[in-house]
C-alpha positions in Angstrom: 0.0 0.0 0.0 1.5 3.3 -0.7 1.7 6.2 1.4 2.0 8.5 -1.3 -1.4 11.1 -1.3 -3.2 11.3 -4.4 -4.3 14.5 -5.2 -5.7 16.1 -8.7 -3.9 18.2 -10.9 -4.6 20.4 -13.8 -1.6 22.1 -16.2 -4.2 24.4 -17.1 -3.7 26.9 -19.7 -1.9 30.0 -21.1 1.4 30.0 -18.7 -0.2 27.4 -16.6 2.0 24.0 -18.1 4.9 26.2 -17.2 4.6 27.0 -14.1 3.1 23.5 -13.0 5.7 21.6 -14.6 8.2 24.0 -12.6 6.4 23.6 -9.6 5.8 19.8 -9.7 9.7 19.0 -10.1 10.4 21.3 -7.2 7.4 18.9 -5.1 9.0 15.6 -6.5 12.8 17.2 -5.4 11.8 18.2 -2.1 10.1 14.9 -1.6 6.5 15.6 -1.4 4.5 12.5 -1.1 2.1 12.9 -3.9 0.2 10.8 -6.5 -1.0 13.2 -9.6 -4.3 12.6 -11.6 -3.8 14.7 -14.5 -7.2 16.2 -15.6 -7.7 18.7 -18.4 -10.2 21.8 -17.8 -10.3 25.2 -19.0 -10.0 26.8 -22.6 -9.8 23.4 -24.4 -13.0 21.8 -22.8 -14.7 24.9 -23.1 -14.4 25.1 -26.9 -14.9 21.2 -27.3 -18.5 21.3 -26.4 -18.1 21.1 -22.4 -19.7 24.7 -21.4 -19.0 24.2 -17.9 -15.2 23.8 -19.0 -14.8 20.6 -17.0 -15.7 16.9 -18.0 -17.4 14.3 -15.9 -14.4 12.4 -15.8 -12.5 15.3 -14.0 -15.5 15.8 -11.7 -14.8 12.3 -10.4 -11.3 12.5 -10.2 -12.1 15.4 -7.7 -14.5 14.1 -5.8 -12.2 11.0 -5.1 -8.6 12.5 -4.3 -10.1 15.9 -2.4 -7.5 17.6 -3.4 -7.2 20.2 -6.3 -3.9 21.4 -7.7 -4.7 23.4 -10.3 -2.1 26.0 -12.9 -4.3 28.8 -14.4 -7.4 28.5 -16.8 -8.2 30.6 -19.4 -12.4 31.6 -19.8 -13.2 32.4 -23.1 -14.8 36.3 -23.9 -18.4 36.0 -24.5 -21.1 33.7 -25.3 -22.3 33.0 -22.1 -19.0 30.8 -20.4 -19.4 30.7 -16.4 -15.8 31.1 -14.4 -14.8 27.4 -14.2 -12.8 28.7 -10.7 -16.4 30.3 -8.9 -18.2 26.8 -10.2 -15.6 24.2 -8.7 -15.6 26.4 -5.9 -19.3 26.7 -5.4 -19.9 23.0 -6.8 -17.3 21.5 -4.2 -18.0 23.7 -1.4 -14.9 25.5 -1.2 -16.0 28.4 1.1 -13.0 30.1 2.6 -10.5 31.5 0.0 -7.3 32.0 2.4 -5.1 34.2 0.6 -1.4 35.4 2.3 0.3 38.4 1.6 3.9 39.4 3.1 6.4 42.0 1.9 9.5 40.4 1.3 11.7 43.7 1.6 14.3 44.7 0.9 15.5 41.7 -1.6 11.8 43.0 -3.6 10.9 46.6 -3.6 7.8 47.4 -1.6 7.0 50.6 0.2 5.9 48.1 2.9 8.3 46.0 4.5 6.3 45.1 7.8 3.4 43.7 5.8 2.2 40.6 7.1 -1.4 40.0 6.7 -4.2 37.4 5.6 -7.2 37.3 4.0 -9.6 34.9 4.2 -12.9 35.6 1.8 -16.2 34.3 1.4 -16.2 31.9 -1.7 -19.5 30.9 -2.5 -22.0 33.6 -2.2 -22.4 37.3 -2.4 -22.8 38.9 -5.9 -20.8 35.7 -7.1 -23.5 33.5 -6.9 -23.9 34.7 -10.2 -27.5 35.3 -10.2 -28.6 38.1 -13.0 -31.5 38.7 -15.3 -32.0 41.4 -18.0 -35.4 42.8 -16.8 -36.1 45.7 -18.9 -34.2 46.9 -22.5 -32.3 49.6 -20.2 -31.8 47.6 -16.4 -30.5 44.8 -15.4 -30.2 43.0 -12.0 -27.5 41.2 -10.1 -28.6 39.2 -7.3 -26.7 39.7 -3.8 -26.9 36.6 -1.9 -25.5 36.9 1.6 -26.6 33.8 4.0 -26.4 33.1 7.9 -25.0 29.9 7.3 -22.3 31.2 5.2 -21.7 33.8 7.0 -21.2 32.1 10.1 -18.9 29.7 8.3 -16.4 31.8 6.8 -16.1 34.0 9.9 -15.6 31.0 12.9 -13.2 29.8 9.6 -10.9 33.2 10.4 -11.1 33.5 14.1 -9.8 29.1 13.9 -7.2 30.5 11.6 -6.1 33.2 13.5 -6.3 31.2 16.6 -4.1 28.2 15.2 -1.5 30.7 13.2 -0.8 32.7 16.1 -2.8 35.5 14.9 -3.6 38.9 17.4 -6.5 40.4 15.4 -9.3 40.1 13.2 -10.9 43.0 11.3 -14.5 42.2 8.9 -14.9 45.0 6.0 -18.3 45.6 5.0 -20.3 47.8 3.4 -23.4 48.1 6.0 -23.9 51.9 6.0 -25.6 51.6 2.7 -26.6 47.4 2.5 -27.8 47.6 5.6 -29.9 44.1 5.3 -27.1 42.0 3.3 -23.6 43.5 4.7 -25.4 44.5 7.6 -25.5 40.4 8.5 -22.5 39.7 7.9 -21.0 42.6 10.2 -23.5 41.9 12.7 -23.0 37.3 12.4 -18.9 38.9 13.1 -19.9 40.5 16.0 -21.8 37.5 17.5 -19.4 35.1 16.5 -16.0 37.7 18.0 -17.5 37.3 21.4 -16.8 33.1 21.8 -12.6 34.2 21.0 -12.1 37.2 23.9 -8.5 36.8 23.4 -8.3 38.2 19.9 -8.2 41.4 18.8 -10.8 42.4 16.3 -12.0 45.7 14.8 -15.0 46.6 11.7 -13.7 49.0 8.6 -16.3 49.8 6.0 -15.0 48.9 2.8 -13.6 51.4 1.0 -11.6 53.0 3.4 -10.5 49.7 4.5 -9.2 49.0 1.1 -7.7 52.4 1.2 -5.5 51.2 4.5 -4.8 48.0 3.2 -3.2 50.1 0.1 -1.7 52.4 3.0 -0.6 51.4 6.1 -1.5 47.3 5.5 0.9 46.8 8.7 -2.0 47.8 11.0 -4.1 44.4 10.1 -3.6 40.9 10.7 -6.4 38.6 9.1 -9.1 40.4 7.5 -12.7 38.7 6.6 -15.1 39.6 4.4 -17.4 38.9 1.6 -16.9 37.2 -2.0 -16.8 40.7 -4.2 -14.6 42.9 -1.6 -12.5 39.7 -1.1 -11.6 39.3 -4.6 -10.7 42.9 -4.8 -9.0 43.6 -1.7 -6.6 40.3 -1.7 -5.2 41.7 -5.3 -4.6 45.1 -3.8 -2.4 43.2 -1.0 -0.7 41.2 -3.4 0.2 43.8 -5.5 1.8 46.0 -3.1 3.7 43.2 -1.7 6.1 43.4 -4.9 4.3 41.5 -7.3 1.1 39.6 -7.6 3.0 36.5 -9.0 4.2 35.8 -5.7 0.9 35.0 -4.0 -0.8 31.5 -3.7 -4.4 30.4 -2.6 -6.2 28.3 -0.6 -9.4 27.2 -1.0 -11.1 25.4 1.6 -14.1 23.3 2.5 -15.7 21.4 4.9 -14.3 17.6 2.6 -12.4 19.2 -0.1 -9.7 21.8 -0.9 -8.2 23.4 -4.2 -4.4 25.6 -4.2 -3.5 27.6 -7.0 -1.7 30.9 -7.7 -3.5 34.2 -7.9 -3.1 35.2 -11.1 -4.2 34.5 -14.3 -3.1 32.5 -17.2 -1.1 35.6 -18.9 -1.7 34.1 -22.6 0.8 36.7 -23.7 3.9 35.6 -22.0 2.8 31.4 -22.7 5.5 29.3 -24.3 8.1 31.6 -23.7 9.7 30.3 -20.4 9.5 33.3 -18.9 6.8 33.2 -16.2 7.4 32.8 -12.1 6.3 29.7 -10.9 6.4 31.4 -7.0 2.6 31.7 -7.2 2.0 28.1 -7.7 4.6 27.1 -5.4 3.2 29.5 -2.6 0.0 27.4 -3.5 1.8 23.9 -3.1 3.3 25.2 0.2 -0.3 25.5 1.2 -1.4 22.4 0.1 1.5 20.3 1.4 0.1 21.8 5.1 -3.6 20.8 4.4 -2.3 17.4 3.5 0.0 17.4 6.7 3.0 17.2 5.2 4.5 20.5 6.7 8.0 18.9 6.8 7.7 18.9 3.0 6.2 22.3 2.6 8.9 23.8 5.6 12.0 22.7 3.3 10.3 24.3 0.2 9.3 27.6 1.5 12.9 28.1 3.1 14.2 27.5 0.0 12.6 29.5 -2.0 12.9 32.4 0.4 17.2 31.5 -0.1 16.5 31.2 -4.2 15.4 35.3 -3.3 18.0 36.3 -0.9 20.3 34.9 -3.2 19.5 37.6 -6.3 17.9 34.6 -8.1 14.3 36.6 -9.8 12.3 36.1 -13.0 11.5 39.0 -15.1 8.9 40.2 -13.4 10.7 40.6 -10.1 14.0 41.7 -11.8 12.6 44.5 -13.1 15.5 45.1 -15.9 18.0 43.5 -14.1 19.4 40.2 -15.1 16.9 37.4 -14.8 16.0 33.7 -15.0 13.2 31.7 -16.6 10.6 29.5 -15.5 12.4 26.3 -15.0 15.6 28.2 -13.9 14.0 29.7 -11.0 12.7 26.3 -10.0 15.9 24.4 -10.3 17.2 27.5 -8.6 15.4 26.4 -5.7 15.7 22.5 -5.8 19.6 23.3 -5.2 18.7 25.3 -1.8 15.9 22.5 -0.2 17.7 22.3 3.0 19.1 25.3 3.6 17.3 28.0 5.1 17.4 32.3 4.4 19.6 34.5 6.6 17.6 37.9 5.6 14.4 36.5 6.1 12.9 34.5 8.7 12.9 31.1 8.6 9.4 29.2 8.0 8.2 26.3 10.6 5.6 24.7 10.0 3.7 22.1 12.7 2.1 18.7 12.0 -1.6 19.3 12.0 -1.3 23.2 12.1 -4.0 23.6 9.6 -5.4 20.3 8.8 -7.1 20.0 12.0 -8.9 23.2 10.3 -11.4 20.7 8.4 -11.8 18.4 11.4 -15.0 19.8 12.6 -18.3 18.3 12.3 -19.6 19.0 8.9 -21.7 22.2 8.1 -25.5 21.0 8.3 -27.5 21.0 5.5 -31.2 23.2 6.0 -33.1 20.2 6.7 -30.7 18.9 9.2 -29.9 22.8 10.6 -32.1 23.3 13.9 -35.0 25.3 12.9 -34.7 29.4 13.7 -37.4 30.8 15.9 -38.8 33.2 14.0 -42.3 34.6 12.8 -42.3 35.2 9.7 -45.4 37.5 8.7 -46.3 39.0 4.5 -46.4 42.5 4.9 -46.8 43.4 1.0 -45.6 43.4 -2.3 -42.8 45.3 -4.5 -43.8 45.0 -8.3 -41.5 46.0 -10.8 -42.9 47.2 -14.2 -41.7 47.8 -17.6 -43.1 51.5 -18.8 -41.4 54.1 -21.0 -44.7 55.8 -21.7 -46.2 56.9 -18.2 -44.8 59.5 -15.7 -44.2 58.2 -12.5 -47.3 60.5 -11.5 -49.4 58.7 -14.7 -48.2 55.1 -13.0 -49.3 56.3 -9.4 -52.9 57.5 -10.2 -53.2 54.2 -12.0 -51.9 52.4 -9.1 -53.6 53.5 -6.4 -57.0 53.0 -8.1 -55.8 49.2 -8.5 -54.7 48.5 -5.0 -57.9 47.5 -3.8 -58.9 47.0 -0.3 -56.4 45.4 0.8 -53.1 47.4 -0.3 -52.3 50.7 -0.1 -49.5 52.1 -2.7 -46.7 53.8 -0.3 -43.8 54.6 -2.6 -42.9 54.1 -6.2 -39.1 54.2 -7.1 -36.8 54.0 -10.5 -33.3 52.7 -9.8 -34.1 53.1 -5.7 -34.9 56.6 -5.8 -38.4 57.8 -4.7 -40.4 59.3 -7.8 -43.7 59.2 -6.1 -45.6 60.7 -4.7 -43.9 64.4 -4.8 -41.5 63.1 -6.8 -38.6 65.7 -7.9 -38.4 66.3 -11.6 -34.7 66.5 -11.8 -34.7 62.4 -11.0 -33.5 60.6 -13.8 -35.3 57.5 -14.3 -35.3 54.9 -16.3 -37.8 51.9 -18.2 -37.7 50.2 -14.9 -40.5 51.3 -11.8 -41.0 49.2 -8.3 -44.3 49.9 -6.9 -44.5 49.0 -3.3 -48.0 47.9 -2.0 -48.7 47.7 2.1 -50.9 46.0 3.4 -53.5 47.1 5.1 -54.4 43.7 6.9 -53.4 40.4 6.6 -52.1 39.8 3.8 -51.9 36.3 2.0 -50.3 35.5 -2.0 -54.0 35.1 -3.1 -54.1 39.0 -2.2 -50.9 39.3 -3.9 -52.5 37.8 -7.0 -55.4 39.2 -7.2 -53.5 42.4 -7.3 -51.0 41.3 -10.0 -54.5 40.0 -12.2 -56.1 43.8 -11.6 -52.4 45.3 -12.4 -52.3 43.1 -15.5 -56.2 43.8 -16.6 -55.5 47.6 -16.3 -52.5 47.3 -19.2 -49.5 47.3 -16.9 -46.3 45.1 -17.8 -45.4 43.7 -14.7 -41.7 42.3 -14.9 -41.1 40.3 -11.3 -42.5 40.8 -8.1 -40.7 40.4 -4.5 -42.8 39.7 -1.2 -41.8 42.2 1.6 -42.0 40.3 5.0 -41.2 41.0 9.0 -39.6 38.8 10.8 -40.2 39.0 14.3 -42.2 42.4 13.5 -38.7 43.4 12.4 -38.8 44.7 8.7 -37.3 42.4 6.5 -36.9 44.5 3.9 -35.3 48.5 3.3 -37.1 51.7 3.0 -36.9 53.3 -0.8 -34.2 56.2 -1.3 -36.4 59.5 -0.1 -39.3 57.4 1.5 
């Protein structure tokens, strides 16, 4: 029986066989205990038919070794191709993106050598659940998806992290001073969950001037969470003013199984030339050597590759003009330092178990298997969304009220959020797209609702999409129109 781990691998594309062939001798020279299944994905499926840019085949392969160590992908521009990364991710539930960044002054130029930080980003939800519909021929929609449950994951997921990495403090970036419903959870399932670690540090930055430090003085945080969108963003800006963005890897983590790649993309331009740094993908394979709790492995390989750095070895990217080394001369580069460790730098120790122990916890419950909230929830009315480019908002309201019935009043009609009646403001621009929010005035039940939507459609009204506004717990459940 062999003790070697089998685990998934895809060369990917653009740069991607490059850097994974680079990165795979380095594994095999420092003595990583590995068994690859080669899959292809990316481009090639894409444009052979597969539109999910994966076959079944590789789907199995995944599900069996757990383990996903994957070189870039290329999507293809237009007609309709989802990101094969946010659907292995979502498919496999891979919900904590764990991305490192540390300045490696002064052997690469930063203007901040004391950076040290993490962040750890919600993968499967958020604006990236992908959900969007053209409504109208002038609006569109994307949906923003921000859960309890996945909420609650990814934020115990960064307090365990800090608390097994040594880490002092936590900081969640949100934007809750304007989505107070959606970001306003996640800040506030932060909050709850900060209070069961007392002995870490955290702090709460609204987004964009939490960004705007990161870019700044990115010494001041430690492990930052937040959600999908601002993750994505904010983990490039720390990369990049690290030195380089090709020297960052990433985990991605979930409750059975677990992909590692590099940050970046699969630079199409630079492919075949031999030029590209492999230091992304082998940040990713330190990473995955840890999950797989083979830190010994991933200890030798990290100090080495900080050496290949001390030592003046760079690609062109790093270099910056100054003499240089290609793909497979970085890696050999550091294949001739596994053992030794940097002098500049400090050396890297890993533990046995230091993060795998992370995905030792009980599962994550399914709903039907999640104990049930208690809360009341109770239909207080109705938003419908209409197509008109004929009426004025005044025109729409007159109509509107007379439909309402007995058993809705119309409060508020908005275009793109703003209130444009009643006494709306003529300078509002508006657009072919009108929500037209009904109270009730009683109980109301969805036979109300579509006895409504029959009168609305009678009168000659293009109704579009409709979205029930409850309470929960006589809490609104829903925001207040811009000007209402």
């Amino acid at each position: 029986m062999t003790d070697r781990r089998a685990i998934t691998v895809a060369r990917g594309d653009g740069i991607g066989p490059e850097i994974m062939d680079a990165t795979l001798k380095v594994l095999e020279h420092a003595g990583a205990k590995i068994e690859p299944e080669f899959i292809d994905i990316g481009e090639k499926m894409y444009l052979s038919g597969h539109s999910s840019g994966i076959t079944d085949e590789a789907w199995e392969s995944l599900r069996r070794t757990k383990v996903f160590f994957k070189a870039p992908i290329t999507t293809p521009q237009g007609g309709g191709y989802k990101s094969l990364n946010v659907t292995i991710r979502k498919t496999l539930g891979l919900y904590a993106n764990v991305r490192p960044s540390v300045s490696y002054t002064p052997l690469i130029k930063s203007k901040h050598p004391d950076m040290d930080l993490v962040i750890i980003r919600e993968n499967e939800e958020d604006l990236y659940a992908g959900i969007e519909h053209q409504q109208t021929p002038e609006v569109v929609q994307c949906l923003k998806l921000i859960t309890r449950p996945g909420t609650e994951k990814i934020v115990r997921y960064a307090f365990e992290y800090a608390r097994k990495n040594n880490r002092k403090k936590v900081t969640c970036f949100s934007k809750d001073n304007i989505m107070k419903l959606t970001d306003g959870l996640f800040h506030q399932v932060f909050n709850e969950i900060a209070e069961e670690y007392p002995e870490i540090e955290t702090e709460h930055w609204i987004i964009d001037i939490g960004i705007a430090k990161i870019a700044d003085t990115p010494q001041d945080f430690d492990v930052i969470v937040m959600p999908n969108l601002y993750g994505d963003i904010a983990s490039d800006v720390a990369s990049q003013i690290t030195g380089s963005v090709g020297l960052a890897g990433s985990a991605n983590i979930g409750d059975q199984c677990a992909m590692f790649e590099a940050i970046h993309g699969s630079a199409p331009d630079i492919a075949g030339k031999g030029i590209a740094n492999p230091s992304g993908l082998i940040q990713g394979a330190i990473q995955m050597l840890v999950h797989i709790d083979q830190p010994e492995v991933a200890e030798r390989i990290h100090n080495a590759w900080l050496k290949t750095l001390e030592d003046g070895v760079y690609t062109g990217d790093i270099a910056k003009g100054a003499p240089s080394v290609g793909t497979m001369e970085f890696a050999e580069a550091v294949i001739e330092r596994l053992g030794q460790k940097p002098e500049t730098f400090t050396p890297v120790e890993y533990k046995k178990n230091e993060q795998n122990d992370e995905n030792d916890h009980k599962l994550s419950p399914q709903v039907k298997d999640r104990p049930k909230a208690d809360v009341v929830r109770q239909l207080d009315g109705v938003d419908v969304f209409l197509f008109n480019n004929e009426l004025t908002s005044n025109e729409i309201g007159q109509k509107l009220e007379e439909l309402a019935g007995p058993d809705f009043k119309l409060a508020v009609i908005t275009n793109r959020g703003v209130k444009v009646y009643p006494s709306g403001f003529p300078e509002t621009f508006t657009t072919d797209h009108w929500r037209c929010r009904f109270e009730g005035t009683g109980e109301v039940t969805n036979i109300d609702i579509l006895n409504l939507l029959s009168r609305i459609e009678k009168a000659g009204l293009d109704f579009i999409k409709t979205e029930n506004l409850y309470k929960f717990n006589d809490k609104l459940g829903y925001s207040l129109a811009q000007g209402q």
